[in-house]
N, C-alpha and C positions, 0 to 999 in steps of 0.2 A: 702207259707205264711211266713213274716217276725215273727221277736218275736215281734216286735210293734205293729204288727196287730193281733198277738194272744193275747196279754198280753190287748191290749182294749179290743176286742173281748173277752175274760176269762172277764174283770171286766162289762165292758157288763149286760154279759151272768150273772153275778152275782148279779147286782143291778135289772136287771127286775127279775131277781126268788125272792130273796126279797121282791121288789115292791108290784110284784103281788098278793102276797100273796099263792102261790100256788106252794112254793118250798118244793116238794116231797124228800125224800132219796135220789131216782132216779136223779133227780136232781141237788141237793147238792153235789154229789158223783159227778155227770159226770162233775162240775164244778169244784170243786177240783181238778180232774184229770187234768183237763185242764192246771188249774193253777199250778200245778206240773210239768206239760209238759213245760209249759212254762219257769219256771223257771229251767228245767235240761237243755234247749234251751242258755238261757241269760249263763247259766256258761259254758258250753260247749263255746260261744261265746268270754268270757271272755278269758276262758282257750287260746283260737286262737289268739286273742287279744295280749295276753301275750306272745305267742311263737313269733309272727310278730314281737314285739317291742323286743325282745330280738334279733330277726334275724338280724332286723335294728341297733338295737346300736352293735352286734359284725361286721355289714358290715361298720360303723363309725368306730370302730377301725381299722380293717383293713385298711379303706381306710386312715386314717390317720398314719399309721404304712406305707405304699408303698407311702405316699407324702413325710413323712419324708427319704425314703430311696433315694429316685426320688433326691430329693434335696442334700442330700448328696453326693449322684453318679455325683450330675453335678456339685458340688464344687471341688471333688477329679478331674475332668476331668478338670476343671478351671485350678489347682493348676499344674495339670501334662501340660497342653497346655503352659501355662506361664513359667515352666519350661525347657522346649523343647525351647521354643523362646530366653530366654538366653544363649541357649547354640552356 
């Protein structure tokens, strides 16, 4: 089950026990829970979230740290081939 479909599912589950008039301890507890679950769900996801975007902008460094080298390497190779032809 996603956390989208628990987190309706929890407010759901918590407007009809209100509604109906017939929210027990039992009830109210197992809803809560719910909605506890769900929310250690969403940061857990969050927490993932964060690591990914962290993974991606140090693979954007990277990968722009080895274009800038890329580029370099074929300038130095310019300079040395133009070299060579003068001589």
């Amino acid at each position: 089950m996603t956390l989208k479909t628990t987190l309706k599912l929890s407010a759901a589950a918590a407007s009809l026990a209100i509604l109906a008039g017939c929210a027990s301890t039992s009830a109210l507890d197992e809803v809560r829970m719910t909605a506890e679950s769900a929310q250690a769900d969403a940061a857990e996801a969050r927490s993932i979230a964060t690591q990914a975007q962290n993974t991606a902008n140090q693979a954007q460094r990277d990968a722009q740290a080895a274009l800038q080298m890329s580029e370099q390497n074929r300038d130095e190779m310019n300079r040395m081939f133009e070299s060579s032809m003068r001589k």
